[in-house]
C-alpha positions in Angstrom: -22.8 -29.0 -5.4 -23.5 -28.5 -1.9 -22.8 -25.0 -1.7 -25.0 -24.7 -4.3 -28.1 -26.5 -2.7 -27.3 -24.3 1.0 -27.1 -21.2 -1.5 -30.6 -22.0 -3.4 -32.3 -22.8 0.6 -31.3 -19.7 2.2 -34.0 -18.1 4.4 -35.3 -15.2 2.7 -33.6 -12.6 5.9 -30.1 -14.6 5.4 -30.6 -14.2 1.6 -31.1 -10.4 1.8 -28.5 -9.9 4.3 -25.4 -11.6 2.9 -26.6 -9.8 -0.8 -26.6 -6.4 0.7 -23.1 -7.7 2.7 -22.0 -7.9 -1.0 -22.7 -5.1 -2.2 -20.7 -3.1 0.7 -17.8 -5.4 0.6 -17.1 -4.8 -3.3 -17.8 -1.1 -2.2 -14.4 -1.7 0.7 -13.0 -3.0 -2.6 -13.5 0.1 -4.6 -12.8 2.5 -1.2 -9.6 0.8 -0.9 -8.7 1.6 -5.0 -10.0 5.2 -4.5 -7.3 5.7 -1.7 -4.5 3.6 -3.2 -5.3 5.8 -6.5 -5.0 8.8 -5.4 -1.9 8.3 -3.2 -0.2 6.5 -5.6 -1.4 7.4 -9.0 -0.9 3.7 -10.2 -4.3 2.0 -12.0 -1.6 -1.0 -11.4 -1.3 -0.6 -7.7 -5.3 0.4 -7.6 -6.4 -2.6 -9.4 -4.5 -5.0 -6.8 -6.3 -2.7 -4.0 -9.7 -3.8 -5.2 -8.9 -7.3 -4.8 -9.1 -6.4 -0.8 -12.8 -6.4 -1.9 -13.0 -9.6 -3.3 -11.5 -11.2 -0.6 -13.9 -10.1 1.9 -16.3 -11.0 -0.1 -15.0 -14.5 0.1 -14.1 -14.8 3.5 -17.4 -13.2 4.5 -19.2 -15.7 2.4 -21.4 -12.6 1.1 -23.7 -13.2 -2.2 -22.1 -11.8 -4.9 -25.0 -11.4 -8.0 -22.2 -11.7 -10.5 -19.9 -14.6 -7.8 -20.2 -18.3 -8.5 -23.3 -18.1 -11.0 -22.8 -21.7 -11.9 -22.9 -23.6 -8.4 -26.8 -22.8 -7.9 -27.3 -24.5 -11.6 -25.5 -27.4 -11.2 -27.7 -27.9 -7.8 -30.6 -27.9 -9.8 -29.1 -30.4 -12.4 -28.5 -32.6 -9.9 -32.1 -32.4 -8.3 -31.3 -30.1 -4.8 -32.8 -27.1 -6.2 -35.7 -25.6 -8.5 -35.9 -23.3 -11.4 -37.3 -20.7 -9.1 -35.1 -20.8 -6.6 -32.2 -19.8 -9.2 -34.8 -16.8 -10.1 -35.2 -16.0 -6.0 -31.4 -15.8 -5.5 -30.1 -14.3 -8.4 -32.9 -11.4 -7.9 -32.6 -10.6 -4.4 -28.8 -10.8 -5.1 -28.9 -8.2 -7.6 -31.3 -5.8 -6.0 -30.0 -6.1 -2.1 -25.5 -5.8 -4.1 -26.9 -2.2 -5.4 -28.9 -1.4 -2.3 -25.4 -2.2 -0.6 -23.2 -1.1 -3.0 -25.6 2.2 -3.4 -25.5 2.7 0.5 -21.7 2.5 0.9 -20.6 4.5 -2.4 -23.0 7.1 -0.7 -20.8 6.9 2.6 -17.5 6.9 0.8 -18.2 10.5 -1.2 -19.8 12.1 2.1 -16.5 10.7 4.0 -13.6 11.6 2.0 -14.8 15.0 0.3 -10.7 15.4 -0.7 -11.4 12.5 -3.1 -13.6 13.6 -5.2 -12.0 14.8 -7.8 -10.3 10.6 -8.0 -13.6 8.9 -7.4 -15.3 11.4 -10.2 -12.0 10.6 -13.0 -12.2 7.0 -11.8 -16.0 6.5 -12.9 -15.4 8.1 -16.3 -12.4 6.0 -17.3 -15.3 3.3 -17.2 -18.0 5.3 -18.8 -15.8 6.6 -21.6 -15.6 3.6 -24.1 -15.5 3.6 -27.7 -18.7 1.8 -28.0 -21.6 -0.6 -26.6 -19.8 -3.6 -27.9 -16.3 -2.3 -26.3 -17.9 -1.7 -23.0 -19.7 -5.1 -23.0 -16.8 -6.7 -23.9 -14.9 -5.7 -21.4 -17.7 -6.5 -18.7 -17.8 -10.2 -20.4 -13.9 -10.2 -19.5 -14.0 -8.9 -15.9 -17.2 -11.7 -15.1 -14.9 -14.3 -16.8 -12.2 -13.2 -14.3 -14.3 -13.3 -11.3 -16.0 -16.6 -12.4 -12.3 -18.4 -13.0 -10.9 -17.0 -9.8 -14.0 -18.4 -7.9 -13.2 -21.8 -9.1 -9.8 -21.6 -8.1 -9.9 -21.0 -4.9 -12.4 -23.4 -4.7 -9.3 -25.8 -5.3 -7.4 -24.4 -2.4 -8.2 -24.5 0.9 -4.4 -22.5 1.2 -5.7 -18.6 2.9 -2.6 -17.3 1.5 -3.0 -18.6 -2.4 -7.0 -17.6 -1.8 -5.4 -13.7 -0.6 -3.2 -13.9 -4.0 -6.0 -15.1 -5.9 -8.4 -12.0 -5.2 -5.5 -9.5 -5.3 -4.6 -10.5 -8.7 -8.3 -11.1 -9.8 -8.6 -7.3 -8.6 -6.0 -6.4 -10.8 -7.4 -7.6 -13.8 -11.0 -6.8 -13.6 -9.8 -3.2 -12.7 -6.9 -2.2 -14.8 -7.8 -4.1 -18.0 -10.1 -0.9 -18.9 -7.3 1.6 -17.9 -5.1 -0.1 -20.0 -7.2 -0.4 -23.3 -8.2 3.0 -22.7 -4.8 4.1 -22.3 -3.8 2.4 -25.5 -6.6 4.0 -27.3 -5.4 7.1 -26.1 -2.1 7.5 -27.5 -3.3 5.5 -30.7 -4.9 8.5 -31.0 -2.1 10.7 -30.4 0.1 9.0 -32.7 -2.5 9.3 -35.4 -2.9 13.0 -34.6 -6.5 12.4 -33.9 -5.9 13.9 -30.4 -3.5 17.0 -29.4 -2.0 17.0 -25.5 -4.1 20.7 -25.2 -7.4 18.6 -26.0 -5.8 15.6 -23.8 -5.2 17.8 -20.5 -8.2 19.9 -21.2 -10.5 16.6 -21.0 -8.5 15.9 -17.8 -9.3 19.4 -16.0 -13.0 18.9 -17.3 
C-alpha cells in the first residue's frame, strides 16, 4: 500500500527518470539474451539471461509500465491516491520505458554489428504468430508472469530467492513463444504442411 502511495506522489523529474531507467534495464535484459543466444544457441539459456533485466529493474527500483500495475490501485482504494494520478504514472511510464527501451535497442545494434543477424531472427520469432488472438494471448501470459513474480518477491526480503525469482520469470516470459512456436513448427512438419527446404529457406531469409 505504501509503495503504492510513494509510486502515485512521485515528482514529475523522478517519475520520468526511473520510467526511462526502465526502459534501458529491460533493454540490459534483452542485450544480455541477444549475447547468451548467439553464443549458446539455447532460447532455454536466453530466456534465463533476460531475467538479468528484471532483476535490475527490481533492485534499481525503476518504473516498469507493465511492473506492479495493482499497487497504485489499491493506494487509491484505500484513499492515498487519485484517479489521475494512476492516469499520470501509467502514461509517463509507458512513454519514458519506449523512449528508454528505444534509446538502448538503438545502442545495442550500433554496438554489436556481429549480432545482427540474432537480434533480427530474435524479433521475428515474436512477430511470426499464427494470429492476433495467439499473439495476445501469449502477451496476457508473459504480464501474468511478471505480475506474479512481482508479488513474490514482495514476500521475500531473501536477495538470493529475489535473483532466482527474475531468472526464472525471465525464462518464462521469453521462451514460452519459442516453445509454442517451435511446436507449431514441427506440427507442421509432421502434417507435411511444411518441407525442411521451405523451413531452412525461411531461416536464410
Amino acid at each position: 500500500m505504501a509503495e503504492g502511495a510513494e509510486r502515485l506522489n512521485r515528482k514529475w523529474p523522478e517519475l520520468i527518470i526511473t520510467g526511462l531507467f526502465g526502459g534501458i534495464d529491460v533493454g540490459l535484459g534483452i542485450l544480455a539474451m541477444v549475447l547468451v543466444k548467439q553464443a549458446t544457441d539455447s532460447d532455454i539459456l536466453a530466456g534465463m539471461a533476460f531475467g538479468v533485466g528484471l532483476l535490475a529493474l527490481k533492485l534499481a527500483h525503476s518504473e516498469l509500465f507493465t511492473e506492479e500495475f495493482l499497487l497504485p490501485l489499491n493506494a487509491v482504494i484505500a484513499g492515498q491516491g487519485t484517479w489521475w494520478q494512476v492516469v499520470r504514472l501509467w502514461a509517463v511510464s509507458l512513454v519514458t520505458n519506449l523512449a528508454g527501451g528505444l534509446a538502448f535497442a538503438w545502442l545495442i545494434v550500433v554496438s554489436l554489428p556481429g549480432y545482427h543477424d540474432t537480434i533480427i531472427g530474435t524479433a521475428h520469432k515474436y512477430l511470426d504468430q499464427d494470429s492476433l488472438p495467439v499473439m495476445i494471448g501469449l502477451s496476457l501470459l508473459a504480464g501474468a508472469t511478471i505480475t506474479l513474480s512481482t508479488r513474490m518477491q514482495q514476500g521475500t526480503s531473501n536477495d538470493v530467492v529475489t535473483a532466482l525469482v527474475c531468472l526464472v520469470s525471465g525464462l518464462l516470459v521469453i521462451a514460452l513463444p519459442r516453445v509454442i512456436r517451435t511446436w507449431r513448427i514441427l506440427g507442421a512438419l509432421r502434417r507435411d504442411e511444411l518441407t525442411l527446404e521451405q523451413l531452412e529457406e525461411q531461416a536464410e531469409g
